[in-house]
C-alpha positions in Angstrom: 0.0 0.0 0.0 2.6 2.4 0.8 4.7 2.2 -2.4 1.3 1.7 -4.6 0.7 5.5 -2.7 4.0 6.7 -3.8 3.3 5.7 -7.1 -0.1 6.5 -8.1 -0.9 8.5 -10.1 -2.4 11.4 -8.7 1.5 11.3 -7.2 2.8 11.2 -10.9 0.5 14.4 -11.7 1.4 15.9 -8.9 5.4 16.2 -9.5 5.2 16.7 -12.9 2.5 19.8 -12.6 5.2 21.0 -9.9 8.4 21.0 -12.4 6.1 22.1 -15.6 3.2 24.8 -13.6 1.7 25.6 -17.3 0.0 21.7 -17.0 -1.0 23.3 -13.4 -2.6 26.8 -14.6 -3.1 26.9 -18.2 -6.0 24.3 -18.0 -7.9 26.5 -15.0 -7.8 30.0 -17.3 -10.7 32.1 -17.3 -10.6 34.1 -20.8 -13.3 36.1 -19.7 -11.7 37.2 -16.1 -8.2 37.2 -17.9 -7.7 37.8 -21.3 -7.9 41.4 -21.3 -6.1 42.3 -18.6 -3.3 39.7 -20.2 -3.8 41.1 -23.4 -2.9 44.7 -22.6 -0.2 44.1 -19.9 1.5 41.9 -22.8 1.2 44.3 -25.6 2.3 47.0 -23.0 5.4 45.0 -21.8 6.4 44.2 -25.7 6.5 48.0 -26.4 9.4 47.8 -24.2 10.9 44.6 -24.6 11.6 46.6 -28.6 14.2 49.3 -27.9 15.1 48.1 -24.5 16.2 44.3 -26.0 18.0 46.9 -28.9 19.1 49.2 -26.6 20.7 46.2 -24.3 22.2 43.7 -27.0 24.9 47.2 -27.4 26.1 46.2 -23.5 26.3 42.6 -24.2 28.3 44.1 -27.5 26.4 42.4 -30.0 23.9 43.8 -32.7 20.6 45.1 -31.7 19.3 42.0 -33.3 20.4 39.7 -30.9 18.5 41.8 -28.1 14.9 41.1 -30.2 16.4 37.3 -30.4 16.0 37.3 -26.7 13.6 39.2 -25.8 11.4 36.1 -27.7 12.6 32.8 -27.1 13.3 32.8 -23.8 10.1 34.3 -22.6 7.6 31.5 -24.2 10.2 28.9 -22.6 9.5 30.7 -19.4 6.1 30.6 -20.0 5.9 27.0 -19.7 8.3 26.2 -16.5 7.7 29.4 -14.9 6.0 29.9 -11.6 5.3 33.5 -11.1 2.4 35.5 -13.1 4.1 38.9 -13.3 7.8 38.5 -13.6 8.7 39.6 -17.4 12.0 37.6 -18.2 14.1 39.3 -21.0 17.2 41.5 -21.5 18.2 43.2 -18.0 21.1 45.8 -17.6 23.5 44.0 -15.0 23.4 40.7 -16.8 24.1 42.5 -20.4 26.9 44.1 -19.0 28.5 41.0 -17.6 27.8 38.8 -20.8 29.6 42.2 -22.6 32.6 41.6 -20.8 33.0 38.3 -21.8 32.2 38.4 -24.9 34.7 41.5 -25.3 37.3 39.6 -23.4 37.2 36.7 -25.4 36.5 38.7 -28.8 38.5 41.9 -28.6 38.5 43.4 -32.1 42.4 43.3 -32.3 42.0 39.4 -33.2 39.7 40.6 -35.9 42.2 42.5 -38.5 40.3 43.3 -41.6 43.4 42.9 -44.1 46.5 40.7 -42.4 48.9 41.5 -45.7 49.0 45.1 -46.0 48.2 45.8 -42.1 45.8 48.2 -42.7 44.7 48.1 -39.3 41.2 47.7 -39.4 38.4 46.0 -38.1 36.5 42.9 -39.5 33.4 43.9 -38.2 31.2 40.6 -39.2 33.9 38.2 -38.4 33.9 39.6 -34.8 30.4 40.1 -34.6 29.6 36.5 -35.4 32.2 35.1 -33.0 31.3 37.0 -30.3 27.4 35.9 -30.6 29.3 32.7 -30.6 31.0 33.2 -27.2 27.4 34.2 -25.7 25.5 31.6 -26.3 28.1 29.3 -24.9 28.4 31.2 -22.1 24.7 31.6 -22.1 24.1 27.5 -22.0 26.4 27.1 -19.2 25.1 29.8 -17.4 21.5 27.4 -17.6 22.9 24.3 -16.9 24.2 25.8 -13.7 20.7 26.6 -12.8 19.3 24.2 -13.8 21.5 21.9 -11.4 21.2 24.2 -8.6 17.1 24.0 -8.8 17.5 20.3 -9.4 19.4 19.4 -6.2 17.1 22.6 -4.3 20.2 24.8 -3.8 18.4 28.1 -4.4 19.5 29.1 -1.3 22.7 29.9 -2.2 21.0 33.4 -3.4 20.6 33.8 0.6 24.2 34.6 0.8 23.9 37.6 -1.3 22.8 39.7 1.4 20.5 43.0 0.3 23.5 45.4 0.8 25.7 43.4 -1.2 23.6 42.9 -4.0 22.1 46.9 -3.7 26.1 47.8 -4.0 26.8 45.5 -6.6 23.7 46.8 -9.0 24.7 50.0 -8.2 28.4 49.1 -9.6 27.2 47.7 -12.1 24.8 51.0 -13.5 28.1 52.9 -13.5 29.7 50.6 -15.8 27.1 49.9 -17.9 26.6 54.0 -17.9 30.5 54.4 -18.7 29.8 51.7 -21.4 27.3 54.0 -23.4 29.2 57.3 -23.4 30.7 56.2 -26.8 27.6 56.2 -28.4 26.4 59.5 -27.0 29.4 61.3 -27.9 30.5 59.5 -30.7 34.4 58.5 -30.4 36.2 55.5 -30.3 37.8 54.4 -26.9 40.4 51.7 -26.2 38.3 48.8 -25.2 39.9 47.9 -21.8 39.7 44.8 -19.5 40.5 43.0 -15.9 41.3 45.4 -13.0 40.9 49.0 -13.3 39.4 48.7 -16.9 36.6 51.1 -15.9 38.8 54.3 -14.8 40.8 53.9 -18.0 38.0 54.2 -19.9 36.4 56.9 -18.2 40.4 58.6 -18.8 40.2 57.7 -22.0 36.9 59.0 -23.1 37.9 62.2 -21.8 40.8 62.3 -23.6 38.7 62.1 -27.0 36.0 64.6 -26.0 37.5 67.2 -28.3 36.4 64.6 -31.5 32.8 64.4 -30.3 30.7 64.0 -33.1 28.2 67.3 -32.4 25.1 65.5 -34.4 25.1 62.5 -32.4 25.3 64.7 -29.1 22.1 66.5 -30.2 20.3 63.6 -30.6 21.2 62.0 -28.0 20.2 65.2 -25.6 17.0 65.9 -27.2 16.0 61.8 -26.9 17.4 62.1 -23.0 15.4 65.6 -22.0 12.4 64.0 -23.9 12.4 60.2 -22.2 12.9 61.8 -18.9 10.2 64.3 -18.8 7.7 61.6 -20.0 8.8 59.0 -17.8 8.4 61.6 -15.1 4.7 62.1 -16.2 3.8 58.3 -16.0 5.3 58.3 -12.5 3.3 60.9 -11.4 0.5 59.6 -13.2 0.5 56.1 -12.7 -2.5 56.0 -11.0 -4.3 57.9 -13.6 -3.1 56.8 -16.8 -4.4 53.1 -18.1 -1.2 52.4 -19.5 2.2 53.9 -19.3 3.0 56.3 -22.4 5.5 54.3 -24.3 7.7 57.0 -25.0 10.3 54.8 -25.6 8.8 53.4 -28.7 7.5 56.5 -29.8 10.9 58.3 -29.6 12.5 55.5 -31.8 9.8 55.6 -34.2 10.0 59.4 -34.2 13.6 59.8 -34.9 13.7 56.9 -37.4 11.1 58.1 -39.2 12.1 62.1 -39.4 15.7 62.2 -38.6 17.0 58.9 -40.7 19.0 61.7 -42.9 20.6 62.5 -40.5 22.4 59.0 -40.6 24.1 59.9 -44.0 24.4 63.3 -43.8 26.5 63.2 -40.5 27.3 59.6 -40.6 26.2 58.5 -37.5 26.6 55.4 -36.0 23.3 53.1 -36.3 22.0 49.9 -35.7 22.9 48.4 -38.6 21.0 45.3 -40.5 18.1 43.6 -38.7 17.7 40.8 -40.8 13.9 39.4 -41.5 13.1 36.1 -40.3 14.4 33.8 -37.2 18.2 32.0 -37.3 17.8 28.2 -37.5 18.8 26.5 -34.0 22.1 25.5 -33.5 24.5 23.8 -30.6 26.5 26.7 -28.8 30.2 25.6 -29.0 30.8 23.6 -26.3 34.4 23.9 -26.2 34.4 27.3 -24.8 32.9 26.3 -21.6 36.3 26.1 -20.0 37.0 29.8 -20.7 33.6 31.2 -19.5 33.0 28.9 -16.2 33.9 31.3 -14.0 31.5 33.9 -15.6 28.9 31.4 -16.2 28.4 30.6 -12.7 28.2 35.0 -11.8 25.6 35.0 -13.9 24.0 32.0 -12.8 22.9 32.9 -9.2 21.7 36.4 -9.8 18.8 34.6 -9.1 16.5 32.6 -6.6 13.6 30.3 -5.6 14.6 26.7 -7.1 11.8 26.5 -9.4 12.7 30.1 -10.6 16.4 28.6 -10.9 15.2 25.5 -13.4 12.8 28.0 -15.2 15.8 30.3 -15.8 18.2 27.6 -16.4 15.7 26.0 -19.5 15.2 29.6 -20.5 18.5 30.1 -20.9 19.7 26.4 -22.4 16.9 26.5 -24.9 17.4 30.4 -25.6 21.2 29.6 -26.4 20.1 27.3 -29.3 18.4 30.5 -30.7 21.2 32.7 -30.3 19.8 34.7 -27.5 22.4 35.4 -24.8 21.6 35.3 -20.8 18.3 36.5 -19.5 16.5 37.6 -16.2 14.0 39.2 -14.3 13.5 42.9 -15.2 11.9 45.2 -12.6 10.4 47.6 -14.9 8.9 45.6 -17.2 7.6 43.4 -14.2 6.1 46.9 -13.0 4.2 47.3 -16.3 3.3 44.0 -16.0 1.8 44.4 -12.9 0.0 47.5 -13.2 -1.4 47.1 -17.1 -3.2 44.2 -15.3 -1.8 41.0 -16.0 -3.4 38.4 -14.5 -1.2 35.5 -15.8 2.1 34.1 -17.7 -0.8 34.3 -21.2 0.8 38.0 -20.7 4.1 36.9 -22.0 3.2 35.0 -24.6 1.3 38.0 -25.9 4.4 40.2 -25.5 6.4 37.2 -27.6 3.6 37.2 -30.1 4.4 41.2 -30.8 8.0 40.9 -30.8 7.9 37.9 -33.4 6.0 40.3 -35.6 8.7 42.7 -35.2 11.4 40.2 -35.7 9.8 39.1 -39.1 8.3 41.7 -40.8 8.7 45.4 -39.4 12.5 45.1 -37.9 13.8 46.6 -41.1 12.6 49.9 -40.2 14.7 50.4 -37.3 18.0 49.8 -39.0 18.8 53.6 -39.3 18.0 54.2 -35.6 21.2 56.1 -34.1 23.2 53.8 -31.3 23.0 57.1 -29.5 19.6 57.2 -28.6 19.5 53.7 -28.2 21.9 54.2 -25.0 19.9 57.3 -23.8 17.1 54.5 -22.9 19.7 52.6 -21.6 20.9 55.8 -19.1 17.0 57.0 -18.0 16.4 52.9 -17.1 19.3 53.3 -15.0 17.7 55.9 -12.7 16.4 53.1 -10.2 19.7 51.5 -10.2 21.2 54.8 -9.5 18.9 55.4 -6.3 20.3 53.3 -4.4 23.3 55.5 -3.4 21.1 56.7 -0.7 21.7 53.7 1.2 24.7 55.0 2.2 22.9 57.6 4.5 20.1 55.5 5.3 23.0 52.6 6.0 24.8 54.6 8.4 22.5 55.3 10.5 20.9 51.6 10.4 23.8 49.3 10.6 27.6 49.6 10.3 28.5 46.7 9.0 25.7 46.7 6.5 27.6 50.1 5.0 30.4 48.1 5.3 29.5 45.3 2.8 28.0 47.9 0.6 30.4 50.1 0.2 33.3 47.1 -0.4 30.9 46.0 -2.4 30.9 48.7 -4.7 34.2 49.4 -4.7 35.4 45.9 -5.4 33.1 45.9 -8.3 34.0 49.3 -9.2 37.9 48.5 -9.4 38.1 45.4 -10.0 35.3 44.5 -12.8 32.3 42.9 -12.6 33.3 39.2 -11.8 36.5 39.8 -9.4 34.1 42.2 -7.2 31.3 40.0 -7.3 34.2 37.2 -5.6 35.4 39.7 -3.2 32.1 41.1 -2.0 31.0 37.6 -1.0 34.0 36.7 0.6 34.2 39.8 2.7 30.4 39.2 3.3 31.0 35.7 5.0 33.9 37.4 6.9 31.4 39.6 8.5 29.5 37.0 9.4 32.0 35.1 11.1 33.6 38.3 12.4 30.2 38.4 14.0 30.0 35.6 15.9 34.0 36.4 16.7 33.1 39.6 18.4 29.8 39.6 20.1 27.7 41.3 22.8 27.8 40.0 26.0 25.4 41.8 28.7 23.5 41.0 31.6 19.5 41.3 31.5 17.6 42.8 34.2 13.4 43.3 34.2 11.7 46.2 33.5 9.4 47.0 36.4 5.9 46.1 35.7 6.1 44.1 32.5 7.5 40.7 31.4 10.7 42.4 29.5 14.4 41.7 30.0 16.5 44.3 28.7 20.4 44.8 28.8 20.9 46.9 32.6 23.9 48.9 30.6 21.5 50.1 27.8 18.5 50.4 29.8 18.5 52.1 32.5 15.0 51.3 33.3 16.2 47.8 33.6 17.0 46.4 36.9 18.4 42.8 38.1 16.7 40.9 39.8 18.3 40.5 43.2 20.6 37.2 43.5 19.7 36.3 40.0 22.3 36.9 37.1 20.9 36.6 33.4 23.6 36.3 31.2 22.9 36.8 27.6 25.6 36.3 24.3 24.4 38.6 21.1 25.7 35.7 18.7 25.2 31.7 18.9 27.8 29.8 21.0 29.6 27.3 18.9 33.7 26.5 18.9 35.2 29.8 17.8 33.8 31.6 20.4 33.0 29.0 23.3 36.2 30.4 25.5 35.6 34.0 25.2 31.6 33.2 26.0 33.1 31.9 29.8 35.7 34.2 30.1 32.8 37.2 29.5 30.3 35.0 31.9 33.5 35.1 34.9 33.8 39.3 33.9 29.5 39.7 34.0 28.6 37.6 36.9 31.7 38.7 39.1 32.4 34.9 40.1 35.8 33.7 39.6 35.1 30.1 37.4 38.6 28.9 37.8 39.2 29.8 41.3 36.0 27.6 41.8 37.4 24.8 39.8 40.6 24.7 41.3 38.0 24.5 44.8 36.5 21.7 43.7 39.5 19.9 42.4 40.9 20.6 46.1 37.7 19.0 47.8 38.0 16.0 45.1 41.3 15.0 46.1 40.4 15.4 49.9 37.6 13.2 48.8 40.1 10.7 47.6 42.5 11.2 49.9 39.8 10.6 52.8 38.0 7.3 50.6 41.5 5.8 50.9 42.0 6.0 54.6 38.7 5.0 55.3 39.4 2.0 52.4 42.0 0.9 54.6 40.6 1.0 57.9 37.4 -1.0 56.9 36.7 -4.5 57.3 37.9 -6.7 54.4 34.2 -7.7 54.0 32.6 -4.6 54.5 31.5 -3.6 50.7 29.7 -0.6 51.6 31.0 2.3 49.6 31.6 5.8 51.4 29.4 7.8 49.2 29.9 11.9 50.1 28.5 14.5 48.0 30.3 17.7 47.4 28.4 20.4 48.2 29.5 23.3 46.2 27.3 26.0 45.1 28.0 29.8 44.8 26.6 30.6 48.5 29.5 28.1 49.5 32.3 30.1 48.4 34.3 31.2 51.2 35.9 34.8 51.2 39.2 32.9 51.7 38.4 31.6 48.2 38.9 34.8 46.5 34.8 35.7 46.3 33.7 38.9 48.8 30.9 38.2 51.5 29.0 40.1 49.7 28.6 38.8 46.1 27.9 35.2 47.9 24.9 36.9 49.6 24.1 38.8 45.8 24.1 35.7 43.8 22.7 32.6 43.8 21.6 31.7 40.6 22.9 32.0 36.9 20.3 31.8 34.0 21.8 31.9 30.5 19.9 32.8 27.8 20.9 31.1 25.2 18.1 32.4 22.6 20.5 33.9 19.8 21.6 30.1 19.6 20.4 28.6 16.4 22.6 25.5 16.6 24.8 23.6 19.3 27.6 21.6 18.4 29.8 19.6 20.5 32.0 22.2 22.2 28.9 23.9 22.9 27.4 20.8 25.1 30.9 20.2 26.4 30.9 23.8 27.6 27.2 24.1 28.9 28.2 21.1 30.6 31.2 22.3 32.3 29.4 26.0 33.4 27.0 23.8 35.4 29.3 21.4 36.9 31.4 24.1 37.9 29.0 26.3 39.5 26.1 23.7 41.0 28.2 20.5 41.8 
């Protein structure tokens, strides 16, 4: 009976519902409660998915194509294995800018030299282009098997490690390189590309440096797109309430200046987006052999995420998404926002939003291939904003918590300095270290009562709380466990005034009298006498003698110790062995 229960089939449903929800919720929608909310949050959330998927291919530094690419294929995969109703999975900011750097590490255009004979020194735009889509969809099929593994064996967890400061600082790290990243577009030059340590304060240098060869047209533009996306984006937040659906100035902008300004793009030769071929690529395996180059990265990417079921949605959106050439995807906020507020009921929402882009994709993407870079990056700067917020955590942090400030601003920093992968690495190491520096260096303190209620508060922070007379309450800020077991009795001796060793090296003195005493009387029974001399020390605080090193007075004070031991989330052995030892001392 048992096993036939573990293997009915209700119990088959069941597990396979939970690893694919669409078989869960797809058969329980209500078109008429649903379908319009779904049908207007996902045209609403596809209107941005269009320039920000353009807009955000530029930081993984491959064509605006590639952006459309994944802003499709990925979504109706989530569709199927995902779990929430309002997330919109696409292109996201941080992630493009980390898939960039690879793809700019491993594909830097100096291996790309257009004409190797004469040395003319240029660039073979295509050649690099194609390789380093190549590079991101390996990376991108690594990055889903690692989360797909990690959902598998339940180890979204992990994500609990990334503490909010940490990942605030990081984000925030991250919006400054991915800002830095588009100044080229807006001014039009040419910087160095730079990588590893440092890489971002070059290029900042080295921007400046070519700010005298700023192409004027392209500066215009991208001004006159920045002023406008602001002020209307300002005007939905204030709005929002109001308005049925955000304005979708974004769209309108890029329609506007393709439409009106696409001179422009051979009168002044600005940079643009370049072909968007018609149609869909045919699948095809990522190269596996780059794996070994990318782990590292790979596995970054990977747990900017959590929830296991989110991890094996991710992870298949990903995998799947690869085979399309559509580089690493996530969560976006703002487009979960719209999402949200448009009135999406369900995941349908998505598939509408796919549905849109498709169209895009095949028939209409043409018209966007004279659309300046340069005003493609201004979206990117104004859906930085939120990203760039979080700076004031620094006040709000220093007045909350020190050590949160800490992690952030180490955080930043590391990430700042160091890239995007090594800080990522150092900010969790230093986060752990806090943690155990925690536990290294805690709060010790005595609790009294606060007259008339049931509270114990620390007696040195509250004045209002008072001991209870001949009772000690001894309380640790951090759980007791090896690292700190020694320092938890030496602060108990300081707190509670009683001299621990003084009262072991009593009772060792009374045991060997004991022994001592056992003996004599051994030898002075009767050879059949087999009754054992059984004496009980009796050793408790109030027994302490002043000749014992304790005053008068604290023996009449004291005569009960009550640790709380409610910060304690585990116990391990030293732990016992030291609970053990505080009572024999004391209470033998």
């Amino acid at each position: 009976m048992f096993l036939r229960g573990r293997c009915s089939v209700p119990r088959l449903k069941q597990i396979v519902q939970r690893w694919i929800p669409v078989l869960d919720w797809l058969p329980k929608y209500s078109i008429r409660e649903n379908a319009i909310g779904d049908l207007v949050s996902g045209c609403s959330v596809a209107i941005m998915h269009l320039p920000q998927g353009m807009a955000y291919a530029l930081l993984a530094s491959l064509r605006p194509v590639y952006g459309l690419y994944t802003s499709l294929f990925p979504v109706l995969v989530y569709l199927i294995f995902g779990t929430s109703r309002h997330i919109s999975i696409g292109t996201f900011a941080v992630i493009s800018i980390m898939v960039g750097s690879v793809t700019e590490r491993l594909g830097p255009d100096s291996d790309f030299p257009l004409d190797q004979s004469n040395n003319t020194g240029g660039v073979d735009i295509d050649a690099r282009d194609a390789y380093r889509v190549t590079i991101a969809c390996s990376l991108t099929l690594l990055v889903g098997i690692f989360q797909i593994l990690l959902g598998v064996v339940r180890f979204g967890f992990v994500v609990n490690y990334l503490s909010e400061p940490l990942v605030r600082g990081y984000t925030t790290a991250s919006a400054c390189h991915v800002f830095v990243s588009q100044l080229k577009y807006i001014f039009g030059v040419s910087p160095s590309r730079y990588n590893g340590p440092l890489s971002l304060i070059y290029t900042v240098v080295d921007i400046c440096s070519l700010l005298p060869q700023t192409k004027i047209p392209e500066l215009v533009v991208s001004l006159v797109a920045l002023v406008v996306l602001i002020a209307v984006k300002e005007v939905n937040g204030c709005y929002a309430k109001k308005l049925p659906l955000p304005i979708p100035i974004e769209l309108i902008v890029v329609a506007t200046i393709v439409t009106h300004f696409a001179e422009l793009t051979t009168l002044y030769h600005i940079d643009v987006v370049g072909e968007i071929p018609s149609g869909l690529q045919a699948p095809r395996a990522p190269d596996l052999s780059l794996f070994s180059q990318v782990i590292g990265d790979a596995f970054a990417v990977a747990i900017v995420v959590d929830s296991n079921q989110e991890l094996v949605a991710l992870g298949l959106s990903n995998s799947i998404g690869a085979c399309f050439q559509c580089y690493s995807v996530t969560s976006s906020l703002s487009r979960s926002l719209v999402q949200e507020s448009t009135g999406g009921k369900t995941q349908v929402a998505g598939l509408i939003s796919s549905i849109f882009v498709l169209i895009i994709v095949l028939k209409i993407g043409a018209l966007f291939e004279d659309l300046p870079k340069a005003v493609l990056s201004t979206i990117v700067f104004v859906n930085l904003k939120g990203m760039f917020k979080q700076f004031t955590d620094v006040p709000q942090l220093w007045r909350s918590n020190k050590i949160d400030l800490l992690v952030w601003l180490i955080t930043f920093l590391s990430t700042i300095l160091l890239n995007l992968d090594l800080g990522l690495a150092v900010s969790i190491i230093f986060s752990i270290l806090t943690v155990i520096f925690r536990t290294q260096l805690p709060r010790y303190s005595v609790l009294g009562q606060v007259p008339g209620t049931d509270l114990y508060l620390e007696t040195e922070t509250y004045k209002q709380a008072k001991e209870i007379p001949g009772i000690k309450i001894f309380r640790s800020s951090a759980t007791v466990y090896y690292t700190n077991a020694e320092m938890y009795l030496d602060a108990l001796e300081e707190k509670s005034g009683i001299e621990i060793e003084k009262l072991l090296m009593k009772k060792k003195t009374e045991q060997a009298k004991l022994k001592r005493q056992q003996e004599k009387e051994k030898k002075r029974a009767n050879k059949d006498a087999k009754k054992q001399v059984r004496n009980k020390i009796i050793f408790t605080v109030k027994t302490c003698s002043c000749e014992d090193g304790v005053s008068a007075d604290e023996e009449q004070k004291t005569h009960s110790i009550i640790l709380d031991l409610s910060t304690t989330s585990f116990v391990d052995t030293v732990t016992v062995k030291t609970l053990k030892n505080v009572s024999m001392w004391l209470f033998s």
